[in-house]
C-alpha positions in Angstrom: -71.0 -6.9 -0.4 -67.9 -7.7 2.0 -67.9 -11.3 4.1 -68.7 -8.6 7.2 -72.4 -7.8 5.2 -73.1 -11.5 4.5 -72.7 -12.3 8.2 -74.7 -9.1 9.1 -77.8 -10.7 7.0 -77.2 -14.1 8.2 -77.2 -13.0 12.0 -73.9 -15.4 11.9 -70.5 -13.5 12.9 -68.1 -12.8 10.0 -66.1 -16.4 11.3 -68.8 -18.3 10.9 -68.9 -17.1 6.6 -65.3 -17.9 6.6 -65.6 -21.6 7.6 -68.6 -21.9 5.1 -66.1 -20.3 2.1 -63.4 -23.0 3.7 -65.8 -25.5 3.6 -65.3 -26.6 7.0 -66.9 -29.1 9.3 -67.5 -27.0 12.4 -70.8 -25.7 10.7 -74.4 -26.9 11.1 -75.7 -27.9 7.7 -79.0 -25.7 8.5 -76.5 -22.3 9.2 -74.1 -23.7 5.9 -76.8 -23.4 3.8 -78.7 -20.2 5.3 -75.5 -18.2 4.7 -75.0 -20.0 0.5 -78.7 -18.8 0.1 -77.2 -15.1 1.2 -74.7 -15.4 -1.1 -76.2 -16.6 -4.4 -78.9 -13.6 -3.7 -76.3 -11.2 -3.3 -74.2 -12.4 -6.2 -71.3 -12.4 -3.5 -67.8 -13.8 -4.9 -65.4 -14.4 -2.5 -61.5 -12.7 -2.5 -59.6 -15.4 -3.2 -56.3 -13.7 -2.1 -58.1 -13.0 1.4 -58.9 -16.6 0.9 -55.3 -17.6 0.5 -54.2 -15.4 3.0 -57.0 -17.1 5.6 -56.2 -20.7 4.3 -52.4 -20.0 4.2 -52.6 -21.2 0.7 -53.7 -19.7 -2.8 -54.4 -23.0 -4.4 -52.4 -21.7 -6.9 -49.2 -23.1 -8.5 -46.7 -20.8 -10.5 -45.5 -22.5 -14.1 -42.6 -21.0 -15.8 -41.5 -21.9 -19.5 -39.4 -20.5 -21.5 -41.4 -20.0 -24.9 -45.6 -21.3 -25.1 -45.2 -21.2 -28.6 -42.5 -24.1 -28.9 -44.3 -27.3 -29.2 -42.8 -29.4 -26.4 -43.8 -26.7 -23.9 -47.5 -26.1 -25.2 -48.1 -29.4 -24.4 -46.3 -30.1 -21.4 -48.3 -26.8 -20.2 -51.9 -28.2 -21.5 -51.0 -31.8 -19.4 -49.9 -29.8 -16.2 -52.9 -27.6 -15.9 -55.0 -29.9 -17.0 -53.7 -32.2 -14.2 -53.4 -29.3 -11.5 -57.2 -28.5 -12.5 -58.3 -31.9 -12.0 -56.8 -31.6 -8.1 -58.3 -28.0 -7.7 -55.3 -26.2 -8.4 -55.2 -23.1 -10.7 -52.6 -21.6 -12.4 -50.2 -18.4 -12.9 -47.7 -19.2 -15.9 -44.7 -17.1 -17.3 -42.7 -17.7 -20.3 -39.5 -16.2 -19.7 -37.5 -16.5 -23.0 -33.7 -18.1 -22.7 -32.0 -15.3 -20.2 -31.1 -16.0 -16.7 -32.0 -12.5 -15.2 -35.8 -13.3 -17.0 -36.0 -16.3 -15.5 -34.8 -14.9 -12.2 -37.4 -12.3 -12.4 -40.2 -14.0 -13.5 -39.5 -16.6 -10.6 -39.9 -14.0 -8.3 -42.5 -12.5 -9.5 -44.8 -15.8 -8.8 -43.1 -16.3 -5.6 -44.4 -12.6 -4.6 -47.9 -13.7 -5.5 -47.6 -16.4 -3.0 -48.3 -19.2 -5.4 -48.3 -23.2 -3.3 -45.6 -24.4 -5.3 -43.4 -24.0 -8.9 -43.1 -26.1 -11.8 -40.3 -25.1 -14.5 -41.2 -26.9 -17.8 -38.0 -28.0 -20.0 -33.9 -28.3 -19.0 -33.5 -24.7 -19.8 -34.1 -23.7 -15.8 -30.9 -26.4 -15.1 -28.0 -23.5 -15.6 -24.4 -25.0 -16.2 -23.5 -22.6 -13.3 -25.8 -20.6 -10.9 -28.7 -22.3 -9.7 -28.8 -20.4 -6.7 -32.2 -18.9 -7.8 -33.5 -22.1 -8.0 -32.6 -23.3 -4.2 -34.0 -19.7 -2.4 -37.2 -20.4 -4.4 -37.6 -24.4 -3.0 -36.6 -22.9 0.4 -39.9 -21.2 0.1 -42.1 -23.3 -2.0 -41.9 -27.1 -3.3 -40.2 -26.9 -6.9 -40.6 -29.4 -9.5 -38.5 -29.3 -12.5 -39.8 -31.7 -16.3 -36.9 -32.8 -18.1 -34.4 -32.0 -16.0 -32.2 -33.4 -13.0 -30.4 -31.2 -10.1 -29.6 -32.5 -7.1 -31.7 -29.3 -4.4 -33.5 -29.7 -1.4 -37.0 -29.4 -2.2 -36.5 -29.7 -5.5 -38.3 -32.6 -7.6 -37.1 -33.8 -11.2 -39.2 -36.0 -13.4 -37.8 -36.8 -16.6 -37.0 -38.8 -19.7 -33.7 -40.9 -20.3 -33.0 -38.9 -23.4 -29.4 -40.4 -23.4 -30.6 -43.5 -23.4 -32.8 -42.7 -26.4 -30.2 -41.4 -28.4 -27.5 -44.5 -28.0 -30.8 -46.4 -29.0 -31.2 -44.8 -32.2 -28.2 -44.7 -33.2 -27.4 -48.9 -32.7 -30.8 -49.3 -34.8 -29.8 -47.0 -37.7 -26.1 -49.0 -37.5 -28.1 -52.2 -37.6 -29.0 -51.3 -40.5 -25.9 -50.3 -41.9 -25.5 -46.7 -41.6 -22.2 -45.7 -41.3 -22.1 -41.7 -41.7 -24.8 -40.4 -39.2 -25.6 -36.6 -39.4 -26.6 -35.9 -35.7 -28.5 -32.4 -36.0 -29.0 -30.2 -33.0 -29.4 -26.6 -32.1 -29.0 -25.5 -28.1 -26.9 -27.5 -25.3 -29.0 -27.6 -22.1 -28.9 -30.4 -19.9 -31.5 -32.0 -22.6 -29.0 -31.3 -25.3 -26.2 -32.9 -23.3 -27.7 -35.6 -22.5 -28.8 -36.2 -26.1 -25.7 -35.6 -27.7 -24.1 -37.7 -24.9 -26.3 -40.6 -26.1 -25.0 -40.2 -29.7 -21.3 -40.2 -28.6 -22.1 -43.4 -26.5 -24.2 -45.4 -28.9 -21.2 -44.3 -31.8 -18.6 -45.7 -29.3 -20.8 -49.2 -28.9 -21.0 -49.8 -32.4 -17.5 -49.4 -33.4 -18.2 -46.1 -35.4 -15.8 -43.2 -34.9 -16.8 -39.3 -34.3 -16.5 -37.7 -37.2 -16.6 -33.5 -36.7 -18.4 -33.0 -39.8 -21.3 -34.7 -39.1 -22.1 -33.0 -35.7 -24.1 -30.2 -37.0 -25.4 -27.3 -35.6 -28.3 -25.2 -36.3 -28.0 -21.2 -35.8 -31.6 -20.9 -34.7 -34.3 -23.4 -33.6 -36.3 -23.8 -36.3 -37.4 -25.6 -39.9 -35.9 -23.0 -42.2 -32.3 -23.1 -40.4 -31.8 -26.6 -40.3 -33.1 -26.8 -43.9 -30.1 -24.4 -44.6 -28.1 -26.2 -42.7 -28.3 -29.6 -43.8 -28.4 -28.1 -47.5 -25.2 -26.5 -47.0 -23.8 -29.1 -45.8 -24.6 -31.8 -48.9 -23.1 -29.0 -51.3 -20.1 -29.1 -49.6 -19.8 -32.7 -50.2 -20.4 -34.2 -46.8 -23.4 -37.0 -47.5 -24.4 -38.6 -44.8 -26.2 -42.2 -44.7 -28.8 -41.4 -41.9 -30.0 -38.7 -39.9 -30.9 -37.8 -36.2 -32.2 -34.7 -34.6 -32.5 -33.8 -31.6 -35.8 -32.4 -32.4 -38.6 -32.8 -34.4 -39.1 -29.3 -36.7 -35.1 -29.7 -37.3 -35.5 -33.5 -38.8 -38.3 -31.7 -41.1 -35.7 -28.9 -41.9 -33.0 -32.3 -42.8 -36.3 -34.1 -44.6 -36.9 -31.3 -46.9 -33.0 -30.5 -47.7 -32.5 -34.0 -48.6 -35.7 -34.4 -50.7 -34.5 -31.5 -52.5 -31.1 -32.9 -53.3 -32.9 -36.2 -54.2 -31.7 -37.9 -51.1 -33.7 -40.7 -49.2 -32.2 -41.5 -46.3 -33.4 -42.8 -42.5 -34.3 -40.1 -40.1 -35.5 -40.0 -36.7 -36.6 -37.1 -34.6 -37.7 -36.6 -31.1 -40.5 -35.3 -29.2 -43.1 -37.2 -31.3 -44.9 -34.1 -32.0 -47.5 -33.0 -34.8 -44.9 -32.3 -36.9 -43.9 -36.1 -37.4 -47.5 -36.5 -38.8 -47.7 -33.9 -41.3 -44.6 -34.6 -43.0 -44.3 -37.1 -46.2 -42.9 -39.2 -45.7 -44.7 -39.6 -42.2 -41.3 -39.0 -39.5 -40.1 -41.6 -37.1 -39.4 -40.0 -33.7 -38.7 -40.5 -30.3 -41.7 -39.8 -27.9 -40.5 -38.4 -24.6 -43.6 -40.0 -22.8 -45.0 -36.7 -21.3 -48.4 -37.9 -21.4 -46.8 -40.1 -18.2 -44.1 -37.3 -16.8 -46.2 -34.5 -16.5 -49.2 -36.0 -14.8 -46.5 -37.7 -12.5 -45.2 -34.1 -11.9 -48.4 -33.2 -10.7 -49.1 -36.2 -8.3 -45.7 -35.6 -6.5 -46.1 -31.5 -6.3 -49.8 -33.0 -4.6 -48.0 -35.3 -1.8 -45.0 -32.6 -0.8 -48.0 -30.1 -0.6 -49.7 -32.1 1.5 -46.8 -33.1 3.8 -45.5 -36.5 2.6 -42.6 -37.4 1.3 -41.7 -37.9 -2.7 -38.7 -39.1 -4.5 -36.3 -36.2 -5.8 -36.0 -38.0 -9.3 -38.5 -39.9 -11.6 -36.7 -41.2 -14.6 -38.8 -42.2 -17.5 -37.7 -44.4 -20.4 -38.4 -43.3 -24.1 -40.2 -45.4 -26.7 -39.8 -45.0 -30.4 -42.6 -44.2 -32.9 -41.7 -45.9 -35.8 -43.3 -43.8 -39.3 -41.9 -44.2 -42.6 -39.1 -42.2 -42.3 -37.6 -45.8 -40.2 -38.7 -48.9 -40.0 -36.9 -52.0 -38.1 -37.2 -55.1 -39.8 -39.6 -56.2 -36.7 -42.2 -53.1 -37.6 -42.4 -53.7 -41.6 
């Protein structure tokens, strides 16, 4: 049955079904509930793309990532839906891999299903040169962008001061007399730049110079390649005093090189994920704090869509989760 056929068994025009669906409050109780009775009978379901199209909105918002499998995003995705759910939105999501034509064309691909609004997951939708892509899309649609910061009309970031976090570690593993800190990483997006920014800053505080050697990058993003990294790098004679990664599953890759060469050494990784708990020693890392940005996310996509203003940037500060892997004198 059609909204037309409901309306013809309720003796109610087809108008009259459409502000029941739309739950509005033109309608008589006694008539609201006459034409539900019709409907659970009938088993009727309504179109909700001829909803959206009625309504002028899908409830529907479009979330792009670049890989569901990764960690970070999985559960930046669980806390967005979860929080979009809650509010009555669903969701369309697309993981786009690394490119910038996939990105592009998943983008438009959400935009074409007329989603309400857009909400890219991690820095790796802030390109170093054309964001063009990004400014016809929040011409259309409110954007908001986790983890990132670009300065677009329309466009909302909320994210953590990963900078910040970084200088941090490195004055607490100086305090503690570390002098040769291995900073492992593997991509530079905005995330990574900030992050190894923070390194070169809290080096510079604490009187320590840059040396080459111990910036180390991964070829891949994953435990195995950092383990060969880091393994490589002990055999060639470069031993380090401490450690920091710029994410977790690469401080496990340093964890079990070292403990291999019978090396104990501080670590600390970020993102504060699973993997800090099921290593042994138990890893120190830096939690991010999405359990507060992407819920945040969510309440400022909710007052653009409903007309009010929001700021264009929500900066979060970090906290460290101090395992075994680091302790401060203050935590033992």
């Amino acid at each position: 049955m059609n909204i037309h056929d409901i309306a013809a068994r309720c003796g109610v025009s087809s108008a009259t079904v459409s502000r029941v669906l739309n739950h509005s409050p033109k309608v008589s109780e006694k008539t609201r509930e006459r034409v539900l009775t019709v409907m659970r009978e009938e088993g009727y379901t309504p179109n909700a793309f001829a909803r959206g199209l009625g309504l002028d909105s899908m409830k529907m918002v479009g979330i792009l990532c670049t890989d569901v499998a990764d960690l970070y995003y999985a559960r930046a995705v669980s806390l967005v839906e979860r929080s979009l759910r809650e509010r009555g939105f669903d969701i369309l999501l697309c993981c786009t891999g690394n490119t910038l034509a996939e990105k592009q064309r998943q983008l438009n691909r959400l935009l074409e299903k007329r989603v309400d609004a857009l909400v890219l997951i991690g820095s790796a939708f802030r390109e170093e040169q054309d964001n063009s892509h990004l400014k016809k899309a929040a011409d259309q649609v409110p954007v908001v962008i986790i983890n990132a910061w670009i300065s677009i009309p329309n466009v909302h970031c909320v994210l953590c001061d990963e900078r910040e976090a970084m200088e941090r570690n490195i004055r607490l593993l100086a305090a503690k007399g570390c002098r040769r800190i291995l900073y492992l990483y593997d991509t530079l997006t905005y995330s990574g730049l900030e992050k190894l920014s923070g390194i070169r800053e809290g080096l510079a505080a604490c009187g320590l110079p840059e040396q080459k050697e111990l910036f180390l990058k991964t070829p891949e993003k994953s435990i195995a390649s950092a383990r060969q990294a880091v393994k490589e790098l002990l055999e060639g004679g470069i031993l380090p005093d401490a450690v920091a990664a710029s994410e977790d599953l690469l401080a496990v890759g340093a964890q079990k090189a070292l403990k291999e060469a019978g090396i104990c050494i501080p670590l600390i990784g970020f993102n504060n994920s699973t993997y800090g708990e099921c290593t042994s020693p138990a890893l120190t890392s830096v939690d991010n704090m999405l359990d507060m940005i992407c819920p945040t996310a969510v309440q400022l996509l909710a007052k653009r869509l409903a007309g009010q203003e929001a700021p264009q940037k929500i900066l979060f500060s970090s906290r460290l989760v101090e395992r075994e892997t680091f302790q401060t004198e203050e935590s033992k």
